[in-house]
Steps between C-alpha positions, in 0.01 A plus 500: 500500500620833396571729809291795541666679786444864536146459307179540777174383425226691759215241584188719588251275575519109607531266264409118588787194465707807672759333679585313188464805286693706724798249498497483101511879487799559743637189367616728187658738736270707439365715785140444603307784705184396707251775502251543743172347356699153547496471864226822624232480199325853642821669425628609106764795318368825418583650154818657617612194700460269182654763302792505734538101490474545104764667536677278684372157323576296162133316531165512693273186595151592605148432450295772562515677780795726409360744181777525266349819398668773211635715755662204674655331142623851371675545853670168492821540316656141619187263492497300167261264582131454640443154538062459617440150685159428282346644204333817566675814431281753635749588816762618184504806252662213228523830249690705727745195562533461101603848456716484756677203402377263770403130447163421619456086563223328654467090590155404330518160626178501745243440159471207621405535850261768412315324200471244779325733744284629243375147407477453850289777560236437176429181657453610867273758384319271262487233761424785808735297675511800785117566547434140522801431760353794671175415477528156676751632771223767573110375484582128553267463190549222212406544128275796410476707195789735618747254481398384159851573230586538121730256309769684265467210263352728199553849620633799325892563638578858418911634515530849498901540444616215325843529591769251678241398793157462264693304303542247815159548583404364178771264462310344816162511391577283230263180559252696682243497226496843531474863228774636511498914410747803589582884408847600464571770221872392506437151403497344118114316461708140351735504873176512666315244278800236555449504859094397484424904540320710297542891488200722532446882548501638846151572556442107374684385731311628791159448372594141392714403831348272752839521673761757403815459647732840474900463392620799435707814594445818670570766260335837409245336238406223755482677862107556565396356170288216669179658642129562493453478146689187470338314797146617311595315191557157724281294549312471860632140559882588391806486717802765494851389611770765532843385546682764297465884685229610735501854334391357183161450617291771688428336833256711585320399181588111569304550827209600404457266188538210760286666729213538235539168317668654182737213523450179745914536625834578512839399572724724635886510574577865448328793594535908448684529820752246632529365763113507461260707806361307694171661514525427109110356418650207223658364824151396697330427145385126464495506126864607517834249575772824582889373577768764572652554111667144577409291151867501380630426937536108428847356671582409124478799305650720765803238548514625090476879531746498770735333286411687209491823664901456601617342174362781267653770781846304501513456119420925484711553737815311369405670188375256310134425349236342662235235352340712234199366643514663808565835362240775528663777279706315271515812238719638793777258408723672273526788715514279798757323357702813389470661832596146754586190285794343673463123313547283810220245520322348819440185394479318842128404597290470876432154540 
């Protein structure tokens, strides 16, 4: 392994397989820096305090409590690398960090876990798996019409985001003797088609949708674009799972099409404010299953993004190139390499 000494990578929030992690990382020679979300979770940097560390730092692993925000990237003359444990980039101004030079990566290697949860959830809904254990635990009562539940076999799957984790989802619903149908602008018809899906328009997709299962990012087009008028166009008996961003749908709006019978239920695993309020109504709903933005926390996939998350800093770092797959900005590269290419490969993998 190449030595790294005199590089420091700043870890700002935990990241699980740690001890393991941590010994790969300073097993370079490279200098690892525990920030304070690791060990006191109430406590974060400020702008200026994660402007100072970019100053003083080759790479930064977080997730998303530390907002890598324009002011912070155009302040941090040393940093070279933001490496996000997950997906999601929301927590990161990814232009600012292309125009200054800076390699965005993130680990994408929960899809998995979260199709799972989302599978999971369309049958615990369809099955009312939670009223009926509550309803047993609480009147003593057997059988009645309230505990009466829908097969899938049949029903109408709708994908809205069609990217790396509907693809799972789909992928898994293969054999279900299910219709398949999604919206994604980004995606070619014939890529969808040769994984049993077919794309429709948006407005389709909600009307036809007797569960629609959301996949995809928080960005300016998407954040609020799921509210009244697209619960009105479902139909009363459909479910809604969310397990991409709470502020993609209008909670406010989500509450009130659940309370009126607009749409029989929901999953939900993120929510406009995290950690969610308790006093939040979705959380004492009985039509709702709510889990605390933890479909992509199994022990497998976050064994992955830890691994990930320091091979993709270390290969930066050293000044080499990570996975192209992992790369959020890749049109970033010839300037990135111009401005830190060094050519020494990490090549050495967690086990």
């Amino acid at each position: 392994m190449e030595n790294l000494a005199g590089k420091k990578i700043i870890l700002a929030e935990p990241i699980y397989g740690s001890d393991e992690t941590y010994d790969f990382i300073r097993g370079t020679g490279c200098e690892l820096i525990i920030g304070p979300h690791v060990s006191r979770p109430d406590q974060g940097y400020s702008e200026a305090q994660l402007i100072e560390l970019g100053n003083e730092v080759d790479g930064l692993i977080g997730m998303s409590r530390e907002k890598m925000t324009k002011r912070v990237i155009q302040g941090s003359k040393r940093l070279r690398v933001i490496t996000k444990t997950g997906i999601g980039m929301d927590h990161v101004d990814v232009a600012a960090a292309t125009d200054c030079g800076i390699l965005v990566t993130n680990t994408p290697v929960n899809r998995l876990s979260v199709a799972e949860f989302a599978i999971m959830e369309m049958l615990a809904l369809t099955k009312k798996i939670l009223s009926t254990a509550t309803h047993i635990k609480r009147t003593g009562k057997w059988r009645e019409d309230s505990t009466t539940v829908n097969e899938l076999y049949e029903r109408t799957i709708g994908i809205l985001g069609f990217g790396g984790i509907g693809r799972q989802v789909a992928k898994r619903l293969q054999g279900w003797d299910v219709t398949m149908i999604a919206y994604d602008p980004y995606i070619d018809p014939k890529e969808a088609e040769s994984r049993g899906v077919t794309l429709v328009d948006r407005d389709t997709l909600f009307k036809r949708s007797d569960v629609l299962t959301m996949h995809l990012p928080l960005t300016d087009e998407t954040r609020a674009s799921v509210g009244k008028r697209e619960f009105q166009m479902m139909k009363p008996t459909a479910i809604l799972i969310n397990m991409a961003r709470g502020k993609i749908v209008i909670e406010a709006d989500l509450i009130e099409a659940l309370q009126n019978g607009t749409i029989a239920g929901a999953g939900v695993d993120v929510f406009e404010i995290e950690p969610v309020r308790q006093d939040n109504q979705l959380l004492s709903m009985e039509n709702v299953i709510t889990s605390p933005h933890s479909a992509g926390f199994t022990f497998e996939a976050l064994r992955r993004m830890a691994e990930h998350a320091a091979r993709n800093t270390l290969q930066a770092v050293s000044g080499g190139v990570p996975n192209m797959e992992y790369i959020v900005n890749p049109e970033v590269l010839d300037a990135w390499k111009a401005k830190w290419a060094e050519g020494v490969p990490i090549k050495t993998r967690v086990r």
